[in-house]
C-alpha positions in Angstrom: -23.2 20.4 -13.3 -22.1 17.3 -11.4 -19.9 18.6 -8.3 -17.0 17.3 -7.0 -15.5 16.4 -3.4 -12.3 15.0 -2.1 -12.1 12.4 0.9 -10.4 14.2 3.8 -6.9 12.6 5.1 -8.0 10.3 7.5 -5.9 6.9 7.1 -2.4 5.8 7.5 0.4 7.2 10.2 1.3 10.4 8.3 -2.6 12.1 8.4 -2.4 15.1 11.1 -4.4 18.2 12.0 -2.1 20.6 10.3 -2.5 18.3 7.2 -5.9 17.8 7.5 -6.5 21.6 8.2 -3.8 23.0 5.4 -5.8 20.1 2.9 -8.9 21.0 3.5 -8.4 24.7 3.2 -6.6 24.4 0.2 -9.2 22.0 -1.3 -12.0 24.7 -0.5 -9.8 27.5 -2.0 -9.4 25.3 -5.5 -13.5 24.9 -5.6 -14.2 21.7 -4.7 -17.8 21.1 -3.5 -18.0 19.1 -0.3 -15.4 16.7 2.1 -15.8 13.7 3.7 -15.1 11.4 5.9 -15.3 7.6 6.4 -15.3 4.9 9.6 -13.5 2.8 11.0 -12.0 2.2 14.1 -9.9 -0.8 14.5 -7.6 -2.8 12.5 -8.4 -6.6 13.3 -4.9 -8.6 13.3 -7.2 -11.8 13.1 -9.8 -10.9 10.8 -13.2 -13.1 9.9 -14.4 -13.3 6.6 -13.4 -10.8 3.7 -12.5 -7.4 4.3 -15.5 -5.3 2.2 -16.0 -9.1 0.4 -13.4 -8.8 -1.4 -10.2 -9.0 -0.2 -8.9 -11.2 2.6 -7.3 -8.6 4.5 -7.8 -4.4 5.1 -5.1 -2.3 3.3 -2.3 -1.5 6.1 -3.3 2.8 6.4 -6.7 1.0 8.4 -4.0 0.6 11.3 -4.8 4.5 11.9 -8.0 6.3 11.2 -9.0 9.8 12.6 -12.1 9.9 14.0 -15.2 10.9 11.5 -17.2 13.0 13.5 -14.0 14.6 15.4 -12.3 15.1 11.8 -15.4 16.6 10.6 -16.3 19.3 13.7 -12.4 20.3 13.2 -12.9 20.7 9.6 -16.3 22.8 9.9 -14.0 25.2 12.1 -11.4 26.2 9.6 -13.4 26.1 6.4 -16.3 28.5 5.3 -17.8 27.7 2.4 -16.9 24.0 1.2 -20.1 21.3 2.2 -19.5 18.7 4.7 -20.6 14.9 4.4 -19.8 11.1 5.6 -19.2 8.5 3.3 -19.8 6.5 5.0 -20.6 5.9 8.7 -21.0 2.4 9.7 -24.3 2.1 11.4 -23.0 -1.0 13.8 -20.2 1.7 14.9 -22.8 4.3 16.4 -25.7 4.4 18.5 -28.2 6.4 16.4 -29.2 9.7 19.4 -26.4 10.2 20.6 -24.7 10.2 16.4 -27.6 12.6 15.6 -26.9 15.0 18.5 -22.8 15.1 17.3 -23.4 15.3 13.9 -26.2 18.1 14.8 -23.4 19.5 16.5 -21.5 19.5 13.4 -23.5 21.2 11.5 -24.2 24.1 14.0 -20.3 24.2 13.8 -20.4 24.9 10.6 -23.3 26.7 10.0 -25.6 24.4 7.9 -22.6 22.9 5.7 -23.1 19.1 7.2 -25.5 18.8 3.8 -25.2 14.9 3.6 -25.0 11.5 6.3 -23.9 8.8 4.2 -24.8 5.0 6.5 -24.2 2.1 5.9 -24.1 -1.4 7.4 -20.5 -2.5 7.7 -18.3 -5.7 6.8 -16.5 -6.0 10.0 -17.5 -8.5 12.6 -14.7 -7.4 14.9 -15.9 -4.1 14.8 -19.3 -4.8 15.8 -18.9 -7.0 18.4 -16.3 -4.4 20.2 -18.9 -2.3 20.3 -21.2 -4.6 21.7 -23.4 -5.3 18.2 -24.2 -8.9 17.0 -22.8 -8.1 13.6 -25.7 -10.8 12.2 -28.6 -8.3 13.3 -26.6 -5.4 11.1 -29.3 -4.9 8.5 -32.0 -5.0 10.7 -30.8 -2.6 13.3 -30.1 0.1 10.5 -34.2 -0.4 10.0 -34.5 0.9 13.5 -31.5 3.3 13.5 -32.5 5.5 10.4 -36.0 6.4 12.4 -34.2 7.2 15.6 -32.3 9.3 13.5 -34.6 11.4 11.8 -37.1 11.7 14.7 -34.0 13.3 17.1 -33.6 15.8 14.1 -37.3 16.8 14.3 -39.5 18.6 17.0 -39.2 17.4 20.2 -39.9 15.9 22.2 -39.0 13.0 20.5 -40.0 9.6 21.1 -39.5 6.1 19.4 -39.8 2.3 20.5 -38.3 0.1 18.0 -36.6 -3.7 18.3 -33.4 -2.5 18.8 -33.6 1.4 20.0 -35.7 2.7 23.3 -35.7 6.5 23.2 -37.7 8.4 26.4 -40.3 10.9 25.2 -37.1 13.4 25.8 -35.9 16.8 24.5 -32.9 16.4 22.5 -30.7 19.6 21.1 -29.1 20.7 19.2 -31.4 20.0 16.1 -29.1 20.3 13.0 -29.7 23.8 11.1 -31.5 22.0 8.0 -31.9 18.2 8.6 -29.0 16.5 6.0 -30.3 14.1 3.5 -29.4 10.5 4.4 -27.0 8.6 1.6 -26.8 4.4 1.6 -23.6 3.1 0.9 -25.6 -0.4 0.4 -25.2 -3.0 -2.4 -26.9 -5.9 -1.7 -30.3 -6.7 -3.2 -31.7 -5.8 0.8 -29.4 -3.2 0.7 -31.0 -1.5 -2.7 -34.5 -2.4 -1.1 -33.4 -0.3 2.3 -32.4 2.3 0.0 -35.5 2.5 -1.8 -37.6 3.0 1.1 -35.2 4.9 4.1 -32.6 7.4 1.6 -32.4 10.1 -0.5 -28.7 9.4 -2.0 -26.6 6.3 -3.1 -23.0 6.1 -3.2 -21.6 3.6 -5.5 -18.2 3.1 -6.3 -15.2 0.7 -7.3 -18.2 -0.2 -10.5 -18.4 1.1 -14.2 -20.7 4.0 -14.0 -22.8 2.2 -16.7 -23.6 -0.3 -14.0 -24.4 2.5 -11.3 -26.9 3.9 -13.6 -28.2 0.1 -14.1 -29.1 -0.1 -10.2 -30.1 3.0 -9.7 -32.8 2.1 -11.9 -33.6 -1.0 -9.9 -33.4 1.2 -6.7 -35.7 3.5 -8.2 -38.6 1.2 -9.7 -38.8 0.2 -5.8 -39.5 3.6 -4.9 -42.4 4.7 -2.7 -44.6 6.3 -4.9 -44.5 10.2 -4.2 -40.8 10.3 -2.8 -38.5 12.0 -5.5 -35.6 9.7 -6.9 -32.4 8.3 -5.4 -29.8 10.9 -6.4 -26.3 9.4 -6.8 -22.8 10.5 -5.0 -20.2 8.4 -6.9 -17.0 7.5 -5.5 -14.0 7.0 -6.9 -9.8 5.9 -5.9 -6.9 7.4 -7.7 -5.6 4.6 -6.2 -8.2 1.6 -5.3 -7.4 -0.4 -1.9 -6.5 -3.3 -4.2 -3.8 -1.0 -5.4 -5.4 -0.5 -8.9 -3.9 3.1 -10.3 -6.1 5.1 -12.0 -4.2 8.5 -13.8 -5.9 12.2 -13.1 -6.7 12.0 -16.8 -8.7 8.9 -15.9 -10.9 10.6 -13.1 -11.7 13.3 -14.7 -13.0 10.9 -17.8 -14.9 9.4 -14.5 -16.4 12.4 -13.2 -17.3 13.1 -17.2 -19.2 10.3 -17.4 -20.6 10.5 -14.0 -22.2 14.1 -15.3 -23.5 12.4 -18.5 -25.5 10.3 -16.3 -26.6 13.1 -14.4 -25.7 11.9 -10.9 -25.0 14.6 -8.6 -21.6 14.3 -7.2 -18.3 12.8 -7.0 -16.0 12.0 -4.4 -12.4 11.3 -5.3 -10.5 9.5 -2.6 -6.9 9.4 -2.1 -6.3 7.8 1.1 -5.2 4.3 -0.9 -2.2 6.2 -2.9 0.9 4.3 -2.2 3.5 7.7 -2.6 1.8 9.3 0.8 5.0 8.7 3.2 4.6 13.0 4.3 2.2 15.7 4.5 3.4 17.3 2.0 2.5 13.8 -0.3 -1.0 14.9 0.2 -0.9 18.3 -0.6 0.7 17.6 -4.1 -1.8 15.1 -4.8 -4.6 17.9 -4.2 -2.4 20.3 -6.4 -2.9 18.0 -9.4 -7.1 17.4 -9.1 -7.4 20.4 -11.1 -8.7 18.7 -14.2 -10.9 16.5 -12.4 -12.5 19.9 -11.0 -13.1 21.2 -15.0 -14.4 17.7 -15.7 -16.9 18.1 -13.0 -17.9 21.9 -14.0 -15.5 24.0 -12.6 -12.6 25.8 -14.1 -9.4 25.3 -13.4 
């Protein structure tokens, strides 16, 4: 069975905490398998180079975006059963101890449920340099950040000297309640390579899944031998952020073909569709995912 998640409400002026509590609530009641969140934090009215590479400018619901890790320690406190996840956290945003102690935190919130930490390197330069990062050294401080990571989730003390992190032999708690498995959200040939070598999970999207499973296979043949394959969490827009439309009958035929190529997941975002002007716009959305939820697995 491939499972099937939903992007949390996260973008554009309407998004809320009784939205994002009544919609994620609802979405666990219905049987979807995990939420997520995403990352960004500024809308750059001068913007240099592409937004994501392919478009000149972000879509207008970037002027607002709830906070991942905030969004996701709310979240683990109204829900129960339904697995938490980021897809994805830009590494430039975050400095990787004081991430792995919040998103630790998260997960003691929730009592194990923060299964998977998607990271990746970022597109936005303004970004980066607000938060102090050259946004040229991106790829190679994610080399540094993913150990930092991992070693603050393991037995203290903990201790690393890298080129771009410095962490004391320290004590550093909470320690998450099983260590999540780290997803890239990389797609560059380096990107694949860092994959390869540092993740457990890739999460393609906005491609046919015939061309996932094609670079999966590359990410794969670049394995270290011994490590288990690079499991896949596709991702997937019922409406893209170019303002392609796809119909729920489409998705499901999506998440369909995601489980004939046996990738694990799917996450169906909704934070593009162009009807949201109201809470309730949201809600109705989620009330017709049902047949992407039988695609996946589970009844209706």
């Amino acid at each position: 069975m491939t499972t099937v998640g939903l992007a949390l409400p996260q973008l554009g002026p309407v998004v809320s905490g009784p939205l994002l509590r009544d919609f994620a609530q609802e979405a666990e009641r219905m049987g979807f398998a995990h939420l997520w969140v995403q990352d960004h934090f500024l809308y750059a009215v001068e913007q240099e180079g592409d937004y994501a590479g392919s478009a000149s400018s972000q879509p207008a619901v970037y002027q607002s975006v709830f906070g991942p890790t905030e969004v996701l320690a709310a979240v683990a406190t109204w829900t129960s059963t339904v697995e938490l996840g980021t897809s994805i956290l830009v590494g430039g945003n975050h400095w990787p101890a004081q991430l792995a102690q919040q998103l630790s935190t998260v997960d003691q919130l929730s009592g194990g449920r923060l299964t998977t930490v998607g990271l990746g390197v970022g597109w936005s330069h303004e970004e980066h340099r607000a938060v102090g990062v050259d946004p040229t050294t991106r790829g190679r401080r994610m080399d540094d950040f993913v150990p930092v990571l991992l070693a603050c989730w393991g037995e203290d003390p903990v201790e690393h000297h890298g080129p771009f992190f410095d962490v004391p032999r320290s004590i550093i708690r909470p320690k998450p309640v099983t260590p999540p498995r780290l997803m890239s959200g990389m797609w560059s040939a380096k990107g694949l390579a860092r994959t390869a070598a540092q993740y457990d999970l890739w999460n393609p999207g906005s491609m046919p899944v015939a061309q996932a499973v094609d670079l999966l296979g590359s990410i794969n043949a670049q394995r270290p031998a011994g490590r288990d394959p690079v499991g896949v969490f596709y991702r997937v827009g019922l409406e893209s952020t170019a303002g392609k439309r796809m119909t729920v009958d489409e998705v499901a035929q999506r998440v369909s073909e995601c489980a004939a190529a046996d990738f694990e997941g799917v996450i169906v975002e909704t934070n593009f569709c162009r009807e949201i002007e109201a809470p309730e716009d949201w809600l109705k959305i989620l009330a017709s995912l049902g047949p992407v939820l039988e695609a996946g697995g589970v009844p209706e």
